[in-house]
N, C-alpha and C positions, 0 to 999 in steps of 0.2 A: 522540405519539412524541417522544423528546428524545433527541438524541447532544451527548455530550462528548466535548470534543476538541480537540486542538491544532494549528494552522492548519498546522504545516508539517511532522508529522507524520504519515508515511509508511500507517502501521496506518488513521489517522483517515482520510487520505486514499482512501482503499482503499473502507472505507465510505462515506463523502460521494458516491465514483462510483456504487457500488451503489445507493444510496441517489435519485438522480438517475434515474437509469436508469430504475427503476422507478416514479419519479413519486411516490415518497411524501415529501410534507413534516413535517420535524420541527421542534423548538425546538431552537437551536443553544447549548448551555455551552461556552465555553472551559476549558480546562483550561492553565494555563503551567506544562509541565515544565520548565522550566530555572530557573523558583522554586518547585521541587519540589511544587506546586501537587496534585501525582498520588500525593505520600504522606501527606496529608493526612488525620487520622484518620477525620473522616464522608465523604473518598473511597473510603477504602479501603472500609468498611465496606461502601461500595455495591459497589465493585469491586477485591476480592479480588488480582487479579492484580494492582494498585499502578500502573495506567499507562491509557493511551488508546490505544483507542478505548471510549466506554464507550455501551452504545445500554439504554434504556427503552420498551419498548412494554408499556404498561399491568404488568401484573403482573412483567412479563419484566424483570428486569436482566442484561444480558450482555456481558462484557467478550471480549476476543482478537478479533480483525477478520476471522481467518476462523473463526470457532464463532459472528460476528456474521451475516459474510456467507450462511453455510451456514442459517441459521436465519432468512434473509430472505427467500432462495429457498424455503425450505417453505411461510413464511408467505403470500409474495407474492409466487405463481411468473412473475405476468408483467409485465416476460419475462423469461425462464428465464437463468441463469447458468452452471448447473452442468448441463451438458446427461443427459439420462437414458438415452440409450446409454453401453451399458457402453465403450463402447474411446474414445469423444467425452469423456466422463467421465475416463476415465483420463489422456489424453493433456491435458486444460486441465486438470485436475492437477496432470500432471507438470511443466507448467511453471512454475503459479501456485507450487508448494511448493519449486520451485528458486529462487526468490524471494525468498517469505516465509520458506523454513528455510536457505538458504544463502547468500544474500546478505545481508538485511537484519539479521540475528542480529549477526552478528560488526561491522556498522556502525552501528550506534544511538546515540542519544546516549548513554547512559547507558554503553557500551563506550568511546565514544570521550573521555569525561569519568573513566574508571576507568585510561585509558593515559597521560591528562596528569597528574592530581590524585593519582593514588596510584604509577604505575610512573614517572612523568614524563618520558615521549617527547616530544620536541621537536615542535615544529607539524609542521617537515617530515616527522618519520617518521608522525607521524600521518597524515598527508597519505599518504605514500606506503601507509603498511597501508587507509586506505581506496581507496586507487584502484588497490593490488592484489587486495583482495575485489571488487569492482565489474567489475574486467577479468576476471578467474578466472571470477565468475559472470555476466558477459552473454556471456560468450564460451559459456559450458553452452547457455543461455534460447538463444544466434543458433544455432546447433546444433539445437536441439528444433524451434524454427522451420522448420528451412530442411528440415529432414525430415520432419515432419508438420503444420506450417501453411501457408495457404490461406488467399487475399483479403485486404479492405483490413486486418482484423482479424485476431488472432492465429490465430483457426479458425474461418474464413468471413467473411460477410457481415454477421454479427450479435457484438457484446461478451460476453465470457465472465469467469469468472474470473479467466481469465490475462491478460485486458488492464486489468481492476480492479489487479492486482499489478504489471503491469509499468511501466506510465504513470508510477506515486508513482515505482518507484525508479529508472528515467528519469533523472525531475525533480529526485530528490537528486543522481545523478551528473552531471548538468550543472550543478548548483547550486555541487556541491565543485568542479568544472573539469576532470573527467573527459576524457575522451578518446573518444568514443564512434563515432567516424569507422569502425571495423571491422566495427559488425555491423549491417549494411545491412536486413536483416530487421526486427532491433530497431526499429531506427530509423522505419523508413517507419511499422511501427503505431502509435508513438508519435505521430509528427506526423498522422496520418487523426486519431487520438484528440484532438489536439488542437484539431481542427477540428472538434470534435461538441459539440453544448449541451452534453449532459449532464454531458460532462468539461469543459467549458468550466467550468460551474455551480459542478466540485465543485474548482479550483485552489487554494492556498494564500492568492493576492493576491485572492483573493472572498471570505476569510471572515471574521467580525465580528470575531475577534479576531486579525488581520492586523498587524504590524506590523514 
């Protein structure tokens, strides 16, 4: 198995947890999006959608992080992510996709390089359009939580999708200088998460191409 990937990238991160979790090892590529490393003609070819995360198990090439993750769980249910009750299912879901389709969309690099480089917003309003997407969406994710999560983790005892998605963008909104003091939910699974190997394992500052 081989993933590509870029150490401080959100998507790659996502997988690296999964990846841990389950115990499987792979061969780590770097990918540096920010020398557009990911538009790269023989990347693309392998991966279509032009960015990271990009995972190879044998025949399998499959980019987007969760059509990765979702196809990890099939292959390699345990233990299990995406739980298989229908309403368990729906509910780490609902949060992991408040996430990855409402949060992390709108803050990307490649968003927040298209407000300076071509509309050219000043640092600060950058700054502020990111840590107004960030407050808007943990403020949804502490909400979802505080109505239907339960234990150290987002829902129970055990890691799920939704603490795969949460952890990375966490880590980006204290990396910007976020604020993140309000949603107390958030936060406590965050820091249990960061007291477990496996998220230990899959950090930004532990990967080969770290710098």
């Amino acid at each position: 198995m081989e993933l590509y990937s870029f150490f401080n990238s959100s998507t790659s991160y996502r997988v690296r947890i999964a990846l841990a979790l389950k115990g499987l090892a792979y061969e780590y590529h770097g990918v540096n999006i920010r020398k557009l490393e990911h538009r790269a003609a023989d990347y693309v070819a392998r991966n279509p959608s032009a960015n990271v995360p990009l995972l190879v198990d044998g025949e399998v090439q499959l980019g987007q992080s969760l059509a990765i993750l979702d196809y990890l769980d099939a292959t390699y249910p345990e233990p299990r992510l995406i739980p298989q009750d229908t309403m368990q299912r729906a509910r780490v879901l609902e949060v992991a996709l408040a996430i990855a389709c409402d949060i992390h969309p709108v803050n990307n690099l490649r968003i927040l390089k298209y407000l300076t480089d071509v509309i050219g917003v000043t640092e600060e309003q950058k700054k502020a359009w990111y840590d107004h997407w960030i407050q808007d969406g943990l403020a949804a994710v502490e909400r979802l939580l505080q109505a239907h999560g339960s234990g150290p983790y987002c829902f129970g005892d055990a890691p799920t999708l939704a603490d795969c998605c949460l952890v990375p963008q966490v880590g980006n909104a204290l990396r910007m200088g976020c604020d993140t003091s309000a949603y107390a939910r958030v936060m406590a699974v965050y820091e249990y998460c960061q007291q477990q190997p496996a998220f230990q394992q899959a950090v930004p500052a532990k990967q080969p191409d770290y710098s």
